[in-house]
Each structure stands twice: as structure tokens, then as C-alpha cells.
N, C-alpha and C positions, 0 to 999 in steps of 0.2 A: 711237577718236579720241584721240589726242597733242597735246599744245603743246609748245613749242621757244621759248625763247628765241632771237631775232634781232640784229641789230645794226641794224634797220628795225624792229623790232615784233616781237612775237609771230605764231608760224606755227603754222596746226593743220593738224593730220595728219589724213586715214581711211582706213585698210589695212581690205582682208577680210580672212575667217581663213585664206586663202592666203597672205597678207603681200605681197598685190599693192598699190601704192597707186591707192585711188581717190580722192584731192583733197587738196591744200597751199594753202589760202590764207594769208589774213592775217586775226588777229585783228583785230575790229570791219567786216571784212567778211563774216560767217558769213551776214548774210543771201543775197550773192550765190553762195557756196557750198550753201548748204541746196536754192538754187531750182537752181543748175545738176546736183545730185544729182538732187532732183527731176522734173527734166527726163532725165534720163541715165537712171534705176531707178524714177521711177515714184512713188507716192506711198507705200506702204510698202516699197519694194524694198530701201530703207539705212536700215539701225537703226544710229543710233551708240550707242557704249558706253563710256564712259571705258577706256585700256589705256597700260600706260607703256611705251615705245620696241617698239613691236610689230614684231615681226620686224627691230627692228634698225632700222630707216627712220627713226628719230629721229637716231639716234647718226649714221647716214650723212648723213644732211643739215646735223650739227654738224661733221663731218667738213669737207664741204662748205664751211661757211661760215669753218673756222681753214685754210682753203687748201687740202685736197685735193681739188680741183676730181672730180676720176675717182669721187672714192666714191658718187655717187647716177649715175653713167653707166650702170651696167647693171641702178639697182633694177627691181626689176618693175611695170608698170604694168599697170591693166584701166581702161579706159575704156568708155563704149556711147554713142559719140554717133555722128553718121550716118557710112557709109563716108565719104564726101568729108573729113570731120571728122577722123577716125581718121589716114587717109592723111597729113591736113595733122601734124596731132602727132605720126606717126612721124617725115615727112621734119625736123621740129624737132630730133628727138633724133638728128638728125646731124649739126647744125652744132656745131664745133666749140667748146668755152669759150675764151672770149677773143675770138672773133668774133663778128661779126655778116653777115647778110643783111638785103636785103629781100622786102616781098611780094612785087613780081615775080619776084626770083630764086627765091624759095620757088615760085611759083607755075609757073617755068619747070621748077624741080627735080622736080615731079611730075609734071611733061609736060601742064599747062596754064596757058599761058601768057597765055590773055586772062583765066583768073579772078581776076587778083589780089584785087579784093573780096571774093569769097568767102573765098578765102586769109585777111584780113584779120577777117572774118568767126570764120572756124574758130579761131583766133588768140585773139580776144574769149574766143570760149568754151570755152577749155582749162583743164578744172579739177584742171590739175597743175602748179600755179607751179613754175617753178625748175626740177623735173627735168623737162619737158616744156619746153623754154625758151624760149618766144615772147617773153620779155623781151632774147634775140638778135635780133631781129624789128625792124628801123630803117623808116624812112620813104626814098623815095627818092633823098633828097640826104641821106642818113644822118642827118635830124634824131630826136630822140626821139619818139616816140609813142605813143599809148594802149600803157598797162596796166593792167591790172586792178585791180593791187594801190598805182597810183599812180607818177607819173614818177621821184620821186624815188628809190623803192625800186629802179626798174629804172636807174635813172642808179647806184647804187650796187652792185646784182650785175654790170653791166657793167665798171663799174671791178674790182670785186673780180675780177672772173674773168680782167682785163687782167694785174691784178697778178699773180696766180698761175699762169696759164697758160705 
């Protein structure tokens, strides 16, 4: 586990010893992250361990935040939450930076089109802020809407990612 300096807060990292990432949130939110691990691996399944920029995921994500939007595009992730879940965070890591969708387009882009709740759902419980990017994720008259990490933070990766894209 890593922290990073932000321009919203402090972000903490937890890579495995593969240097896949399993979870970015925000400092002073660890409790919702400890229980979404939890839920994800189980009750001993993630030992965290202090580690400084592990496999590089820290730097790529500072990368990220002084404008190269591309540098966290192909980090590696491992996720375990249910297929439906999985599916919806894959189709996330395709929307472009500097865009946005909605749930139902998200939910159209996986070829279910009445789930949008669910969609909305899976969204909630993505415990890979920012490279899994459900803070591209609008409401349907493209107002803001739930994030995890709070409106504001995602009113501001959305700007950022406006500006540098």
C-alpha cells in the first residue's frame, strides 16, 4: 500500500506482488475501501503492507495527475467482484479521458440496456478510482452524481482530464 499526494487529497494505493492494482481511493476514506477489499478477498485474503511506488503505479498515477492522461490507461488491474461487476469496470476503461457517458449508455455498451441500476450499482462499487473511471460516469441530463470519493473530486478529474485530453 502507497499514498500519493493529490490535488483533492491524498490517494492510497494496494498493488499485489504482481503490480496489478487492487484499490485507489482517497485518504480518510479507508474505511470504505478496507470493507470493499473485504468484500472482494474475503477476510484475510489482503494483507496490506506499507511499499513505496510499487511497480511504478504511484509515479503513473502522478504522471496522470501533471497531465499525461495515457500513463495509468494500460496499468494492470485484478479486481474479484461478481462477473456483472467486472464487466461493468472493463466497459469503464474504455471511455475515453475528457469524456464522459451515462449509465444507460454504459449499460447499452454492455448489451444491457434495461440494467442501468445495476450499472449504477457496479459503478458504486469500483474499488479503483480514477484508472477504472466511473467518475466519467454522468447522470442523464449529464448532471454530476455519486462518487465515492465525493463531487467535488470528481468535478475536478473531469475538468483535469478536459483540459489535457
Amino acid at each position: 500500500m502507497d499514498s500519493t499526494p493529490t490535488p483533492t487529497g491524498v490517494a492510497l494505493l494496494v498493488c499485489d506482488e504482481q503490480g496489478r492494482l487492487r484499490a485507489l481511493d482517497w485518504e480518510g476514506y479507508e474505511a470504505r475501501m478496507h470493507r470493499l477489499l473485504r468484500l472482494h478477498y474475503g477476510e484475510g485474503g489482503c494483507v496490506l503492507e506499507p511499499a513505496r511506488d510499487p511497480s511504478g503505479r504511484t509515479s503513473a498515477l502522478q504522471a496522470y495527475l501533471h497531465g499525461d492522461l495515457g500513463a495509468i490507461a494500460s496499468l494492470p488491474v485484478e479486481t474479484a467482484g461478481t462477473p456483472f461487476q467486472r464487466e461493468v469496470w472493463r466497459a469503464l476503461r474504455e471511455i475515453p479521458a475528457g469524456t464522459t457517458t451515462t449509465y444507460g449508455r454504459l449499460a447499452e455498451r454492455i448489451g444491457r440496456p434495461k440494467a442501468i441500476r445495476a450499472v449504477g450499482m457496479a459503478n458504486g462499487a469500483n474499488p479503483i478510482s480514477i484508472v477504472v473511471p466511473c467518475h466519467r460516469v454522468v447522470g442523464s441530463n449529464a448532471s454530476l452524481t455519486g462518487y465515492a470519493g465525493g463531487l467535488e473530486r470528481k468535478r475536478w478529474l473531469l475538468n483535469h482530464e478536459q483540459t489535457h485530453a
